[in-house]
C-alpha positions in Angstrom: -41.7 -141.8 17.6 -39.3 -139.1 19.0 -40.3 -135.4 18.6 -37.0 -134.9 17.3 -37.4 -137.7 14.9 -37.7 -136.6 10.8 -41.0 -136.8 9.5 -42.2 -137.0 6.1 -45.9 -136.3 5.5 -46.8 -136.4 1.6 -44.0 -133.7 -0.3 -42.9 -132.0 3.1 -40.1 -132.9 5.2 -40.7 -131.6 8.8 -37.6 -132.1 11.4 -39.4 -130.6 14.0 -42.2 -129.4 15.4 -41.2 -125.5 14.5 -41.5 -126.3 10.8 -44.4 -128.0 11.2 -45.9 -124.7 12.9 -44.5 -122.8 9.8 -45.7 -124.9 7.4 -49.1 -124.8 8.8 -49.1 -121.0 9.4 -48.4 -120.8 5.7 -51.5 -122.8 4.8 -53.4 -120.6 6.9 -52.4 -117.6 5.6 -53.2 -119.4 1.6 -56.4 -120.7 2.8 -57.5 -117.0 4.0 -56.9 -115.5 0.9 -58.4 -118.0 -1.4 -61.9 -118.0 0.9 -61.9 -114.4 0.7 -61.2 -114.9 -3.1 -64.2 -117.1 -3.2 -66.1 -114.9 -1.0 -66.2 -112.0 -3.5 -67.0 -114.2 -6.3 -70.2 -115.1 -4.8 -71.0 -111.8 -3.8 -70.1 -110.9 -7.5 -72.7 -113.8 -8.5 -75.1 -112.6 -6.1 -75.5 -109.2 -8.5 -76.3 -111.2 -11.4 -79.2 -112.8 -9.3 -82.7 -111.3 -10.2 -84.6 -112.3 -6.6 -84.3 -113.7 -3.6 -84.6 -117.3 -4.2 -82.4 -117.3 -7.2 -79.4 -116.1 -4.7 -80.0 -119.0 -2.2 -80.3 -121.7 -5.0 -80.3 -124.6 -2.8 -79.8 -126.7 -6.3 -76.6 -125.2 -7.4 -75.3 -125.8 -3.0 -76.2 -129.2 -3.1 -74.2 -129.4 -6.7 -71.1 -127.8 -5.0 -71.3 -130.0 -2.3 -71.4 -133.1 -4.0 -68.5 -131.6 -6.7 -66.5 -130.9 -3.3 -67.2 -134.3 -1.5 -65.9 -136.2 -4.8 -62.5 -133.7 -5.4 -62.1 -134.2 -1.7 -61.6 -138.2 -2.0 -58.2 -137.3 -4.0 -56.6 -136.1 -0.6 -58.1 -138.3 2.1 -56.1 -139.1 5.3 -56.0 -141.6 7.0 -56.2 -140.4 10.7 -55.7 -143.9 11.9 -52.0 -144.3 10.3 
């Protein structure tokens, strides 16, 4: 495939590799603010914590791992396509 070929990956339509660099700049920038969105709320659930080992709660980690691995299966890739 040419570089100056159209691409369509899922909803957006790239025609070259500048859009593509926008598009992903723009995820970035989304990502950034929602981690830092998520960062807060775990420091905010860190006050309602009454000791140490209540803030690490390896339980409640392992439960948003597994909760993250499952919602993650709705947007695989498949690298070799």
């Amino acid at each position: 495939m040419s570089y100056r070929t159209s691409l369509r990956v899922r909803s957006m339509h790239f025609s070259n590799i500048e859009d593509v660099r926008k598009q992903i700049d723009r995820i970035d920038s989304e990502l950034i603010r929602i981690i830092t969105q998520r960062a807060k709320c775990v420091k905010a659930a860190a006050r309602f914590k009454t000791d140490r080992s209540a803030v690490r709660a390896p339980d409640r980690v392992q439960q948003v791992i597994d909760k993250d691995v499952l919602h993650s299966e709705r947007f695989e890739y498949d690298c070799l396509s």
